[in-house]
N, C-alpha and C positions, 0 to 999 in steps of 0.2 A: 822149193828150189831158190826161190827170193832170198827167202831168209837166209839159206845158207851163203848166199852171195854176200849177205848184209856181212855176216860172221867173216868173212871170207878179206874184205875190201876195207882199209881205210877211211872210213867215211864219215861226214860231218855230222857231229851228234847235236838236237836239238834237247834242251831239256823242259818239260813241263807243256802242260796243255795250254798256256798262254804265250807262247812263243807267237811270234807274228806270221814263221810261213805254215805252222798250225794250222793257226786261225784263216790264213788264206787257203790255205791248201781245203779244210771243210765248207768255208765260204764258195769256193766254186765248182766241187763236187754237188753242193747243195742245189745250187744254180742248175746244172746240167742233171741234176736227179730226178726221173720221172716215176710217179709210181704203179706199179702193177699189182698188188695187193691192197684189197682194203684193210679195215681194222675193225671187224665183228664188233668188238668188245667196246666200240664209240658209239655203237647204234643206241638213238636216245639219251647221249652225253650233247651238254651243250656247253660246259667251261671245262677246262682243264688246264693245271697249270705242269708245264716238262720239266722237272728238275733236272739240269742239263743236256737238253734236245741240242745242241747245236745251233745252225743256221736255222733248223725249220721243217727236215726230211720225217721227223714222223708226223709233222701236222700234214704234210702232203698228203700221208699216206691215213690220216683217218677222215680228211676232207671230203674223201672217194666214200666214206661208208655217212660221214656227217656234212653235207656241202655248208651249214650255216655255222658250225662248230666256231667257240672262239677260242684261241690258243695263247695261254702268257708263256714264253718258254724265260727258264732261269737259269741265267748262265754267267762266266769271266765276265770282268769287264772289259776285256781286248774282245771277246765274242762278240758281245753285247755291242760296240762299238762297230763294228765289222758289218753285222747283222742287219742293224739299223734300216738302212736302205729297201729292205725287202719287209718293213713292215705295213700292214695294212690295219682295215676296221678289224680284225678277225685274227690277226697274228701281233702280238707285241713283244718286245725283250726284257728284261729286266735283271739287275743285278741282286736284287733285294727279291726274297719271296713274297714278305709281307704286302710291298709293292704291287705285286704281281696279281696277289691273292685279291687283295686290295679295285684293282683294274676291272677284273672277273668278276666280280660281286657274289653271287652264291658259285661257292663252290662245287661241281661232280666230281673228278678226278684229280687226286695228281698223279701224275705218270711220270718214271723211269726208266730208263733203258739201258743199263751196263755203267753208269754214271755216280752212283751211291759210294763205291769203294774207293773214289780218288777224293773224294770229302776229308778234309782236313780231321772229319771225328765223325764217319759215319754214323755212329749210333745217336749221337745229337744231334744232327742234319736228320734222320730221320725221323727223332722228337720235334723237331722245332717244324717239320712238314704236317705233320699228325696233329698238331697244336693248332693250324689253318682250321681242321675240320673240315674237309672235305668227306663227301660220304664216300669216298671208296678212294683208296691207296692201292697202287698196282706196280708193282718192281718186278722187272724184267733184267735176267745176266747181272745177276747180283754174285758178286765174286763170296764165297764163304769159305770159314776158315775160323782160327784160332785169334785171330785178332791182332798178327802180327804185321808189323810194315816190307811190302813189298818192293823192288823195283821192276819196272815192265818195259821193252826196248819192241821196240815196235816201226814198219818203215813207215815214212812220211807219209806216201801214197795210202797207206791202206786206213789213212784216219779220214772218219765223213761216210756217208752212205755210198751205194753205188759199188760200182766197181774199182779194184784197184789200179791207181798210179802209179807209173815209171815214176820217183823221184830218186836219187842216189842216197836218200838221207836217212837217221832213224832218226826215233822220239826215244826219250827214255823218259817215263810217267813213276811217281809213286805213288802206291796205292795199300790200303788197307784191307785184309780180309773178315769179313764179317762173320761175328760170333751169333750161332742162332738164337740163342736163349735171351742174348741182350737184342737180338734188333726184333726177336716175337715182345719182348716186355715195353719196348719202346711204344708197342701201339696201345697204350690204356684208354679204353673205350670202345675200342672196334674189336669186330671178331674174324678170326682163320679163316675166309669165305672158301679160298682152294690156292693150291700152292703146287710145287714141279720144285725140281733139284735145287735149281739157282730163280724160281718166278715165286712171286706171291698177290694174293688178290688180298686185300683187307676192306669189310665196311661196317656202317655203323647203321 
């Protein structure tokens, strides 16, 4: 019904993930975000690096299954920026992966979550993750597809964890859909551990 309102009204469009009331808008969702699910699949992970976790909400939510876990998440630099304040020993930001990977020191996972497709060239953003060496790669709401550019209009309120936000606004995001033959070839080294329509587990 939202949306159709969106279609429906006038309304200020914001364009890209680094837009500033974005970036605030997931900043304080993030803040007020509590988690109620743990994350199984942290159990026995002690680094992970989030290729664009946001503010922080999935490190919430595998702290519950890993209370010592340390978390680089890689994000914007208006994120990154944003984010800063809520770093701790255990959670840091970073714009750079290398940086990030770097921070962590042996790598277990890198983790993403719905984030791979607005990469300016997913298939190399997911080369250049696999290149870390992390033993297990794990993508989550991975858009697929033919490999063509998309646009995606989406309201303010519903970016960030948590519940949705009254704002009056959208986002409009461009995004790539991912071709499966090129993002399975992108892992040389690791093997198909287990996979779902749009997840994949990889390890080495």
């Amino acid at each position: 019904m939202f949306g159709r309102l969106l279609n429906s009204l006038p309304l200020k469009t914001l364009r890209g993930y680094e837009h500033p009331e974005l970036v605030e808008m997931v900043f304080q969702k993030t803040l007020a975000y509590e988690p109620t699910e743990a994350m199984p699949e942290m159990a026995g992970i002690s680094t992970v690096l989030d290729f664009g976790g946001g503010c922080g909400a999935h490190y919430k939510d595998a702290a519950l299954t890993a209370a010592n876990i340390r978390w680089a998440i890689v994000e914007t630099a208006p994120m990154v920026r944003r984010a800063k304040e809520l770093e701790t020993n255990s959670l840091k930001f970073f714009t750079d992966a290398q940086e990030a990977a770097s921070w962590l020191g042996e790598l277990d996972v890198v983790h993403s979550n719905g984030a791979l497709q607005y990469a300016a060239d997913p298939i190399n953003k997911a080369k250049e993750l696999c290149d870390l060496r992390p033993k297990h790669l794990l993508w989550y709401r991975l858009l697929m597809g033919d490999g063509r550019k998309l646009s995606q209009i989406s309201p303010l309120g519903d970016n960030g964890p948590g519940k949705q936000r009254i704002a009056l606004k959208r986002v409009v995001f461009d995004r790539t859909t991912i071709r499966e033959d090129q993002f399975l070839s992108a892992h040389q080294g690791y093997r198909l551990e287990a996979r779902g329509p749009d997840w994949f587990k990889f390890s080495r």
